[in-house]
PDB file with SEQRES, HELIX, SHEET and CRYST1 records, atoms N, CA, C and O in Angstrom:
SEQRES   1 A   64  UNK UNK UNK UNK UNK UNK UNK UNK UNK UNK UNK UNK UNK          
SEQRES   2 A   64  UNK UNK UNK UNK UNK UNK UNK UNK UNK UNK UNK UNK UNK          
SEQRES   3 A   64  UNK UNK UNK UNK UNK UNK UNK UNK UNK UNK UNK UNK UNK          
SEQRES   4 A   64  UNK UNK UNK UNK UNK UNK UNK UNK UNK UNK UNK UNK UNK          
SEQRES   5 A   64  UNK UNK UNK UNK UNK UNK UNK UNK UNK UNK UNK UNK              
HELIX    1 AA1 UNK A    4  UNK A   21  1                                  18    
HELIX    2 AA2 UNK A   35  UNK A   37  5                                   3    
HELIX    3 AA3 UNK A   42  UNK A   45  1                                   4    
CRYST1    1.000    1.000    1.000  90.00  90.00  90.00 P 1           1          
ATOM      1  N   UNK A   1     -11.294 -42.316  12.358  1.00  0.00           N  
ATOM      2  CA  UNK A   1     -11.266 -40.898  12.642  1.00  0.00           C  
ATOM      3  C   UNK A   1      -9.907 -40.499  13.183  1.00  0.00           C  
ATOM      4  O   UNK A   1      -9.320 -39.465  12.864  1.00  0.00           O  
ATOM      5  N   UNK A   2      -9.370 -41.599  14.203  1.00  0.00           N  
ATOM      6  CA  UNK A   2      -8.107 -40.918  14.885  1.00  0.00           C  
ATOM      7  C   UNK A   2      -6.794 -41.231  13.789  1.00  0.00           C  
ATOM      8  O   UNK A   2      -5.636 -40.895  14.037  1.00  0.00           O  
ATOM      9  N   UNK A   3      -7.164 -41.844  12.707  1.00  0.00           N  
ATOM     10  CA  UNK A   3      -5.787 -41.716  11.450  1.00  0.00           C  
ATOM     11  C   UNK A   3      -6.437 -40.656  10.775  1.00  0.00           C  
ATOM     12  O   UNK A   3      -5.742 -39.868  10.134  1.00  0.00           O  
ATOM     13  N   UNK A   4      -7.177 -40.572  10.803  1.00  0.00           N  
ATOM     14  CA  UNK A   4      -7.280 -38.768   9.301  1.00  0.00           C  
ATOM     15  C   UNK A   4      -6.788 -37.711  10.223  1.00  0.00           C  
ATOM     16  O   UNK A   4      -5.872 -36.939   9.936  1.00  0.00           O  
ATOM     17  N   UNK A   5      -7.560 -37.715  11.551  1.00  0.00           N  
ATOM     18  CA  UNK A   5      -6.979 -36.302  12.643  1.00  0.00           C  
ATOM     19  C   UNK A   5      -4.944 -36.867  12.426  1.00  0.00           C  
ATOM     20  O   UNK A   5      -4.142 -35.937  12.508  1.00  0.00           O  
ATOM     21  N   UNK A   6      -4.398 -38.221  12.193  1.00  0.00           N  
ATOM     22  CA  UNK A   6      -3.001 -37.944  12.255  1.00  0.00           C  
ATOM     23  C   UNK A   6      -2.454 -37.987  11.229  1.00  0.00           C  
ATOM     24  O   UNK A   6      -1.227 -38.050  11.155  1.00  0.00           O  
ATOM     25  N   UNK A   7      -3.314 -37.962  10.098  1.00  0.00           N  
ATOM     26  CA  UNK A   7      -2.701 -37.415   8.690  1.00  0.00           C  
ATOM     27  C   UNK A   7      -2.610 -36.023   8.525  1.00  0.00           C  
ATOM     28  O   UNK A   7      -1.594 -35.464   8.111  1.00  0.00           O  
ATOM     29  N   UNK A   8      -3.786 -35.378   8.881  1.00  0.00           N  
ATOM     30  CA  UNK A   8      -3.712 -34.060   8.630  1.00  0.00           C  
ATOM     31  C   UNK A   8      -2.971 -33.271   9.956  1.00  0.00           C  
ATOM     32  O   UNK A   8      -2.504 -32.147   9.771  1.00  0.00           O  
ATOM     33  N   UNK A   9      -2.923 -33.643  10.731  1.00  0.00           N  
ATOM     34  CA  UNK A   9      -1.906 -33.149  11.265  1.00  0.00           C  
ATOM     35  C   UNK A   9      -0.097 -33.269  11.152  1.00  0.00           C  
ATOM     36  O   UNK A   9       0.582 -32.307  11.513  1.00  0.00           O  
ATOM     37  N   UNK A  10       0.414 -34.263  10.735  1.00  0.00           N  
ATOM     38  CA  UNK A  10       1.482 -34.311   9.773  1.00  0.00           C  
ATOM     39  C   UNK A  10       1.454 -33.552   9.195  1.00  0.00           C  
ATOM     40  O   UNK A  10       2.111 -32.534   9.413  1.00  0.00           O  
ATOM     41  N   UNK A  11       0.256 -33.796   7.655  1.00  0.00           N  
ATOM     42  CA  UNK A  11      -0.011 -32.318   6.448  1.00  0.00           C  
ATOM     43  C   UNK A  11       0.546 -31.345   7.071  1.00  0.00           C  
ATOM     44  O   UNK A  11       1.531 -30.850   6.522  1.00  0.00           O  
ATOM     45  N   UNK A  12       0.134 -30.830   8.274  1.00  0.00           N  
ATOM     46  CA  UNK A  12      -0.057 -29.101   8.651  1.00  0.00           C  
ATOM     47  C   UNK A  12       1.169 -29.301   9.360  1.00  0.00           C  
ATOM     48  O   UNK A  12       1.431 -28.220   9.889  1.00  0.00           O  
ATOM     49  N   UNK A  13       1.924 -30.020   9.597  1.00  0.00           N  
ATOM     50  CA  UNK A  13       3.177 -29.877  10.378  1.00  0.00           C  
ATOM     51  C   UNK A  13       4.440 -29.742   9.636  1.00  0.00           C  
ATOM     52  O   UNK A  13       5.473 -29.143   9.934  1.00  0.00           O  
ATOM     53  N   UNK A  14       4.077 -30.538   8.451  1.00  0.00           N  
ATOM     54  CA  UNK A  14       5.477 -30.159   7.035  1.00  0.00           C  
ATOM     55  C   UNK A  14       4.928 -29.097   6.241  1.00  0.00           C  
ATOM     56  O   UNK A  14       5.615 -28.562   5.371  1.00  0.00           O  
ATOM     57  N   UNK A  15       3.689 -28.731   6.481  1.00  0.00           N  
ATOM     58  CA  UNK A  15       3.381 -27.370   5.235  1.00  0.00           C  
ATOM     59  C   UNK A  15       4.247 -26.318   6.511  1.00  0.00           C  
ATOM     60  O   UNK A  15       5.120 -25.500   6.220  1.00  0.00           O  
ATOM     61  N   UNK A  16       3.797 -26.566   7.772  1.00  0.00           N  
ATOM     62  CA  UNK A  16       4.159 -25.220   8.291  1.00  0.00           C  
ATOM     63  C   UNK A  16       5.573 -25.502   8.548  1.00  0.00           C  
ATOM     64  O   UNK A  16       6.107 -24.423   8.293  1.00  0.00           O  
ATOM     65  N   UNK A  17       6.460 -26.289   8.890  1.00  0.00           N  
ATOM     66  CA  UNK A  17       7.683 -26.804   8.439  1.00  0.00           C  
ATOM     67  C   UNK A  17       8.150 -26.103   7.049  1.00  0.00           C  
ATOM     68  O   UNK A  17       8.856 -25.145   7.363  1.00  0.00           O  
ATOM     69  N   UNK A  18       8.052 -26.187   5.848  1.00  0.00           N  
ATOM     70  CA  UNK A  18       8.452 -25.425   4.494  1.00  0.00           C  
ATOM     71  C   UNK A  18       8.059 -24.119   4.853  1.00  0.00           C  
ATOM     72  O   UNK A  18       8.912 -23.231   4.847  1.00  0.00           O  
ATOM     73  N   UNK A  19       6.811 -23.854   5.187  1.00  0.00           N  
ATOM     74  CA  UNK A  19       7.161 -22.230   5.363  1.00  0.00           C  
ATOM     75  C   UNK A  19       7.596 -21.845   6.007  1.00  0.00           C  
ATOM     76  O   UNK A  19       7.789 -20.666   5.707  1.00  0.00           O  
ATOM     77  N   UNK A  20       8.269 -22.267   7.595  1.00  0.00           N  
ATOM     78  CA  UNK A  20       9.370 -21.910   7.822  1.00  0.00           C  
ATOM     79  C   UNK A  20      10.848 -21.725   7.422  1.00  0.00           C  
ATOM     80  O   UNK A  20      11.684 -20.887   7.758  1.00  0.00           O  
ATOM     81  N   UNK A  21      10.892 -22.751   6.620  1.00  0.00           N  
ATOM     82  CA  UNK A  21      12.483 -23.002   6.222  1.00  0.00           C  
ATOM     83  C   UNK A  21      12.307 -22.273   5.242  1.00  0.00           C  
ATOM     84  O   UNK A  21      13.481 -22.060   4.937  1.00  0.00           O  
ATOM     85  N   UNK A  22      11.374 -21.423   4.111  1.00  0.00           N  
ATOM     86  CA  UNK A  22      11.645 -20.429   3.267  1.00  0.00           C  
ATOM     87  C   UNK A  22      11.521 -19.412   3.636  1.00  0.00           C  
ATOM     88  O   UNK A  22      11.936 -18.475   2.954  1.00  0.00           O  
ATOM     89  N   UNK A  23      10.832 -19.177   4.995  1.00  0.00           N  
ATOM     90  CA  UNK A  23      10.288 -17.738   5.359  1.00  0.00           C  
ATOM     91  C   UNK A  23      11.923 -17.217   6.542  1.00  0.00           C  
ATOM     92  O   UNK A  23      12.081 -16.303   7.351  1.00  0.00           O  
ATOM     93  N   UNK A  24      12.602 -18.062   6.179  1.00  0.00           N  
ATOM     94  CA  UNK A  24      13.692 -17.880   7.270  1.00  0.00           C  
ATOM     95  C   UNK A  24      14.939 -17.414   6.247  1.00  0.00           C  
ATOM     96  O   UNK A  24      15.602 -16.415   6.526  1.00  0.00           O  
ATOM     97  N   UNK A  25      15.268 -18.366   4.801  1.00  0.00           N  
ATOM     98  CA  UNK A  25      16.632 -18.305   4.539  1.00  0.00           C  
ATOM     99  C   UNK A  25      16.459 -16.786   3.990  1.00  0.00           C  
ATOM    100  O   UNK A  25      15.382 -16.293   3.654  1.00  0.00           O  
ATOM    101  N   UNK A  26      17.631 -16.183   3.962  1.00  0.00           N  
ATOM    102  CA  UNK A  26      18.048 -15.035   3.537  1.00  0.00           C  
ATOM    103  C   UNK A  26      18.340 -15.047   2.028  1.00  0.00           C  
ATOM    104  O   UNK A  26      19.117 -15.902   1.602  1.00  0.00           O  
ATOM    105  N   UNK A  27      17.839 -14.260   1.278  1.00  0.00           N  
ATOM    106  CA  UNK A  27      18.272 -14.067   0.082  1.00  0.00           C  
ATOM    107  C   UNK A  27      19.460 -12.586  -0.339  1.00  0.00           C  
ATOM    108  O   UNK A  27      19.237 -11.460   0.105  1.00  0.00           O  
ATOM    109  N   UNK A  28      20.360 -12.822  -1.013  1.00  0.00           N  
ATOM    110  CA  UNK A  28      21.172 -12.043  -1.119  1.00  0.00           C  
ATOM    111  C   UNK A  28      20.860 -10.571  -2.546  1.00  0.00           C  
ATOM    112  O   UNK A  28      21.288 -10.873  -3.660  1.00  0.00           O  
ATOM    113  N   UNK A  29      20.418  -9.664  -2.463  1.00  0.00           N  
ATOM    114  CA  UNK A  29      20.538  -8.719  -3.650  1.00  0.00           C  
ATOM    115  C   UNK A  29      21.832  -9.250  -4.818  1.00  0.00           C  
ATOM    116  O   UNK A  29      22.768  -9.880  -4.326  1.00  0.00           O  
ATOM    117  N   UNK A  30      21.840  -9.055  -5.908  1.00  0.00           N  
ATOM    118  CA  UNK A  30      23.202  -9.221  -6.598  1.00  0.00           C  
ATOM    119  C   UNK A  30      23.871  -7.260  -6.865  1.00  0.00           C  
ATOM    120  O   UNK A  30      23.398  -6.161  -7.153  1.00  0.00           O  
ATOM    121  N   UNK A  31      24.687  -7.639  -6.660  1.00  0.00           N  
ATOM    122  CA  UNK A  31      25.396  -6.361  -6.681  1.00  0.00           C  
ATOM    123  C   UNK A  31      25.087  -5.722  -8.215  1.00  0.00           C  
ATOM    124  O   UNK A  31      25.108  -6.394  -9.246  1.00  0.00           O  
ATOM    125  N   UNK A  32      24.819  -4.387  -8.145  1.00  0.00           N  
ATOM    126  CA  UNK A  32      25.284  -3.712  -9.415  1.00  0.00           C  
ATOM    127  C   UNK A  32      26.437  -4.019 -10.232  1.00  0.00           C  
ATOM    128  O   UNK A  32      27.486  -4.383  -9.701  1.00  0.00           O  
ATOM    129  N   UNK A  33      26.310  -3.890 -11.581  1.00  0.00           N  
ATOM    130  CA  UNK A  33      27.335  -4.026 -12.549  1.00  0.00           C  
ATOM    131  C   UNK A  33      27.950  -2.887 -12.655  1.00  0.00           C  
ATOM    132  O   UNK A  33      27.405  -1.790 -12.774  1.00  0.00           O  
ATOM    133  N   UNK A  34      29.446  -3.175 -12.603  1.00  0.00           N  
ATOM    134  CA  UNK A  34      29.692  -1.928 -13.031  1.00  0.00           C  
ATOM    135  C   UNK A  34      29.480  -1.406 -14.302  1.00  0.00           C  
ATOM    136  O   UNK A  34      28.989  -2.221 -15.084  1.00  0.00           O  
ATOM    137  N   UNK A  35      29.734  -0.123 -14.819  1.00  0.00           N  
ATOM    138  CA  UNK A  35      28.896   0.820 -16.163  1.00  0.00           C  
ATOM    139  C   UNK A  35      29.825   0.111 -17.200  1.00  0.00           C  
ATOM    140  O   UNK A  35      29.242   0.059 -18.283  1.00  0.00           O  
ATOM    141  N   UNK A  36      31.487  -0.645 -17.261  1.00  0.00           N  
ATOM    142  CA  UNK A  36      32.265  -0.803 -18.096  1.00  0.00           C  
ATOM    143  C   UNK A  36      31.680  -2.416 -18.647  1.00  0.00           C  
ATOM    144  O   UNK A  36      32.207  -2.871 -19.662  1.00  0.00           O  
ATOM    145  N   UNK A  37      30.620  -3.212 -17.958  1.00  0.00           N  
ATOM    146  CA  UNK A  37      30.722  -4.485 -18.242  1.00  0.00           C  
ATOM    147  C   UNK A  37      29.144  -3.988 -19.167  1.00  0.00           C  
ATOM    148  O   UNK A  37      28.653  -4.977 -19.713  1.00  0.00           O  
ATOM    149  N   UNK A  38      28.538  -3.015 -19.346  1.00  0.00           N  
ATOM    150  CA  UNK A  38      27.489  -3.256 -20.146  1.00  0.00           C  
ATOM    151  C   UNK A  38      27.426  -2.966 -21.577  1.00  0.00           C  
ATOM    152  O   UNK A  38      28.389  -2.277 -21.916  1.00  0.00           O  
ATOM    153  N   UNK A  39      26.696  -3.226 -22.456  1.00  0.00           N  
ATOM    154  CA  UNK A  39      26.797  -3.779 -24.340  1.00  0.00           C  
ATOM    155  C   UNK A  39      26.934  -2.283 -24.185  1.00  0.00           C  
ATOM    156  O   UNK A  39      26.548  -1.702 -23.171  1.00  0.00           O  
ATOM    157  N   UNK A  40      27.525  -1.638 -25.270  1.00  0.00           N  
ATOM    158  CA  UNK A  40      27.199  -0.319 -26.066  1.00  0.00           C  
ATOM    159  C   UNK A  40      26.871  -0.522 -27.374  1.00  0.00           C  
ATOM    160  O   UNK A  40      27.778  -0.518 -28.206  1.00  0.00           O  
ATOM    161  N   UNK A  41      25.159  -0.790 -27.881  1.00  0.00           N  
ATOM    162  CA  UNK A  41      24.953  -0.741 -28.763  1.00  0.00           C  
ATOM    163  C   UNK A  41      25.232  -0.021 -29.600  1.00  0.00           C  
ATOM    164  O   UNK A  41      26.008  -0.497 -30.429  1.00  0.00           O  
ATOM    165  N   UNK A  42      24.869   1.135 -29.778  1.00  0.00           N  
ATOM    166  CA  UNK A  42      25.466   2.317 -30.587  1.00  0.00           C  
ATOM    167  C   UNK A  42      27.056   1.909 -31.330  1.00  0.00           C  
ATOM    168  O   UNK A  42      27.388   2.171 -32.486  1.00  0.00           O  
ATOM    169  N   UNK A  43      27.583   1.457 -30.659  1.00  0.00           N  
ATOM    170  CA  UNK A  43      29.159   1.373 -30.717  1.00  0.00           C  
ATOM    171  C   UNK A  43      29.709  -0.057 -31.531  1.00  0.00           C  
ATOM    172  O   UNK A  43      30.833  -0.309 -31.964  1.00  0.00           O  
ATOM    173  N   UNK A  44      28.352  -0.945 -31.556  1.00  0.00           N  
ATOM    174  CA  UNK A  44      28.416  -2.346 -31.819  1.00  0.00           C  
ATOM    175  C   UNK A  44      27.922  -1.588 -33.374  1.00  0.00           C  
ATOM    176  O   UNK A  44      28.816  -1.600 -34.221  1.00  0.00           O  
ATOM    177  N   UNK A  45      26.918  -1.102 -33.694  1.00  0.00           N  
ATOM    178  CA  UNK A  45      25.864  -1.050 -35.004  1.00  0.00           C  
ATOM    179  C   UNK A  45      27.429  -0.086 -35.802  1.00  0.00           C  
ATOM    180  O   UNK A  45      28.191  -0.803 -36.450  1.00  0.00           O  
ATOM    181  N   UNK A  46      27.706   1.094 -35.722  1.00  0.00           N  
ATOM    182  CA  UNK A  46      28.665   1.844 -35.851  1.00  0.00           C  
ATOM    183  C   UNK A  46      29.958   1.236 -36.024  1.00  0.00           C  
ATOM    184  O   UNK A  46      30.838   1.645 -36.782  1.00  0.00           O  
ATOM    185  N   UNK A  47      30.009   0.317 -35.335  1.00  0.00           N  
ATOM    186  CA  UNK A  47      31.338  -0.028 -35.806  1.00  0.00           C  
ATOM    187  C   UNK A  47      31.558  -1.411 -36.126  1.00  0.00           C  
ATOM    188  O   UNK A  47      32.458  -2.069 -35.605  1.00  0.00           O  
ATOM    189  N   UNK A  48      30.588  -1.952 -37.148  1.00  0.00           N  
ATOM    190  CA  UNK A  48      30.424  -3.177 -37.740  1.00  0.00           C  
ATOM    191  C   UNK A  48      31.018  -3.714 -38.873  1.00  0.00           C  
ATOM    192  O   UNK A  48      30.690  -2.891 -39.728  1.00  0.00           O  
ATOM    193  N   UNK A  49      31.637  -4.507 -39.397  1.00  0.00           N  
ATOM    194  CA  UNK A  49      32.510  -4.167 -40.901  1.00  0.00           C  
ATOM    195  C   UNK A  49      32.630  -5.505 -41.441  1.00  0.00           C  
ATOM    196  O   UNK A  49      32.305  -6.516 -40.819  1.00  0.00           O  
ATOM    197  N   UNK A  50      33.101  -5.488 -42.604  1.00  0.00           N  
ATOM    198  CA  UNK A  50      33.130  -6.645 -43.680  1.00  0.00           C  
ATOM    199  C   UNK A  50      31.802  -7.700 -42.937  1.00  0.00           C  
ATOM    200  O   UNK A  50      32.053  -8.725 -42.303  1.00  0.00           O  
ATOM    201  N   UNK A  51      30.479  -7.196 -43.179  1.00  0.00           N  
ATOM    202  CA  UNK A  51      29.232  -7.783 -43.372  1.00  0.00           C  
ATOM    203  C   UNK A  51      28.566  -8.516 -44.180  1.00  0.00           C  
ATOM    204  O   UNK A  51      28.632  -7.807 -45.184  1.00  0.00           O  
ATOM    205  N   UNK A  52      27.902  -9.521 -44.520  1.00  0.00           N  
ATOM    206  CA  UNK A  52      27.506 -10.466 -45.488  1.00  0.00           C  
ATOM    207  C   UNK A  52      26.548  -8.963 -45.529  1.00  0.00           C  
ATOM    208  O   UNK A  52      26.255  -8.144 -44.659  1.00  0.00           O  
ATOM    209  N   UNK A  53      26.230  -9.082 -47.052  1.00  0.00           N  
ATOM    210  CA  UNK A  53      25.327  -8.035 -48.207  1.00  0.00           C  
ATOM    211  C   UNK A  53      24.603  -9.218 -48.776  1.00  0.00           C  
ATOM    212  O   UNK A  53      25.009 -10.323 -49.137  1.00  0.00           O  
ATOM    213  N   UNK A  54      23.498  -8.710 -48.754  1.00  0.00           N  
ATOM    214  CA  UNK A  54      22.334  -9.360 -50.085  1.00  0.00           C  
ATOM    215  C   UNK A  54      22.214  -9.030 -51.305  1.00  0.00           C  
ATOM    216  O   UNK A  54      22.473  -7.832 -51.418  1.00  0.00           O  
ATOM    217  N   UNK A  55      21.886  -9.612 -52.501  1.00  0.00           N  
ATOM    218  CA  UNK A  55      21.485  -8.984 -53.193  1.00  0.00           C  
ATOM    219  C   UNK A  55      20.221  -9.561 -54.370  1.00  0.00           C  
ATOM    220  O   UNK A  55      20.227 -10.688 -54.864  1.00  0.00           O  
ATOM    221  N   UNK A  56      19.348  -8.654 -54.606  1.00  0.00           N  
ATOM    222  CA  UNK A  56      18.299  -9.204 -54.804  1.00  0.00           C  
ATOM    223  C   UNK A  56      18.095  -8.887 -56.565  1.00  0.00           C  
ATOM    224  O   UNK A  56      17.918  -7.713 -56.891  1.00  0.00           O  
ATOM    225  N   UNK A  57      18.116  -9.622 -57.308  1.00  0.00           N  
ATOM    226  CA  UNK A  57      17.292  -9.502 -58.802  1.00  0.00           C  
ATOM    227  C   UNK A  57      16.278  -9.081 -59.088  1.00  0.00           C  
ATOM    228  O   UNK A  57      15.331  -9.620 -58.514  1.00  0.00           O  
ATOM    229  N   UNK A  58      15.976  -8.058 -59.984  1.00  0.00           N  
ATOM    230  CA  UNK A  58      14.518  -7.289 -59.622  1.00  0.00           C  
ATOM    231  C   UNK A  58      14.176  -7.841 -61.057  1.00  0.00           C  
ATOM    232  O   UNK A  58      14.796  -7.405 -62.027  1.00  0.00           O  
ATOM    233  N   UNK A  59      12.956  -9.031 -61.235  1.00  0.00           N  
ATOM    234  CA  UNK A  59      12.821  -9.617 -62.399  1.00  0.00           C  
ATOM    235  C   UNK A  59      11.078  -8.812 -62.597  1.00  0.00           C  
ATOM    236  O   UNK A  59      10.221  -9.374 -63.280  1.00  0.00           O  
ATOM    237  N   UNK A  60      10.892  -7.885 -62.103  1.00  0.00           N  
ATOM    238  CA  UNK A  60       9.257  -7.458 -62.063  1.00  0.00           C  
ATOM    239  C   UNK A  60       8.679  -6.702 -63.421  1.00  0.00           C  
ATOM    240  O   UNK A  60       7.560  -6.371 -63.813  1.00  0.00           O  
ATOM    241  N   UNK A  61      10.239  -6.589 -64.011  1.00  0.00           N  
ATOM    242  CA  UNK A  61       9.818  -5.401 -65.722  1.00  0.00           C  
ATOM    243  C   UNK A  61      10.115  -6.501 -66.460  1.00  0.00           C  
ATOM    244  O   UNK A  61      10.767  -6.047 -67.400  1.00  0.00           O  
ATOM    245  N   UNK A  62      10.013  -7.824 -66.613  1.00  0.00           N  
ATOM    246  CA  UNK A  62      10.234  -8.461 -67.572  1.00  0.00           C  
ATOM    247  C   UNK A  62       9.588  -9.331 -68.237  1.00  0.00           C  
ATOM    248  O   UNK A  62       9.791 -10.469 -67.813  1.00  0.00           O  
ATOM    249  N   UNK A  63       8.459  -9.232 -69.647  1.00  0.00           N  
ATOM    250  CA  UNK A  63       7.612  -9.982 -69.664  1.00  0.00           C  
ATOM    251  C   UNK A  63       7.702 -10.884 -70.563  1.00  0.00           C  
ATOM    252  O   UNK A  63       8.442 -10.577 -71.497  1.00  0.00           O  
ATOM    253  N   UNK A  64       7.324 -11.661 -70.607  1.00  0.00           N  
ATOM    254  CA  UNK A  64       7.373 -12.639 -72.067  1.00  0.00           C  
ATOM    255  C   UNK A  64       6.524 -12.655 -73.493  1.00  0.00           C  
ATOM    256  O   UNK A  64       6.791 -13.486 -74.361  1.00  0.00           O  
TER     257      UNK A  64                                                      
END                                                                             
């Protein structure tokens, strides 16, 4: 009996141990981006050039 009462008291001494040491460190916000570092899609689609093209054979009117 008196080793389980000093197991579980260990248990409850490192659980409440970790929740201290997370309930303590500080976490930092990350700063806003500024408006010049974000994608402009619009500006990417618009101004896209010499693109690979497909092209497809339309064999569906041709019968034997």
């Amino acid at each position: 009996m008196r080793k389980i009462s000093l197991v579980a008291f260990a248990a409850a001494a490192i659980l409440a141990g970790t929740i201290g040491v997370l309930a303590s460190t500080t976490h930092r916000t990350p700063s806003t981006t500024p408006t010049s570092a974000r994608i402009d899609t619009m500006q990417m689609m618009s101004g896209a050039k010499n693109l690979a093209t497909e092209h497809f054979d339309d064999y569906s009117l041709i019968f034997n």
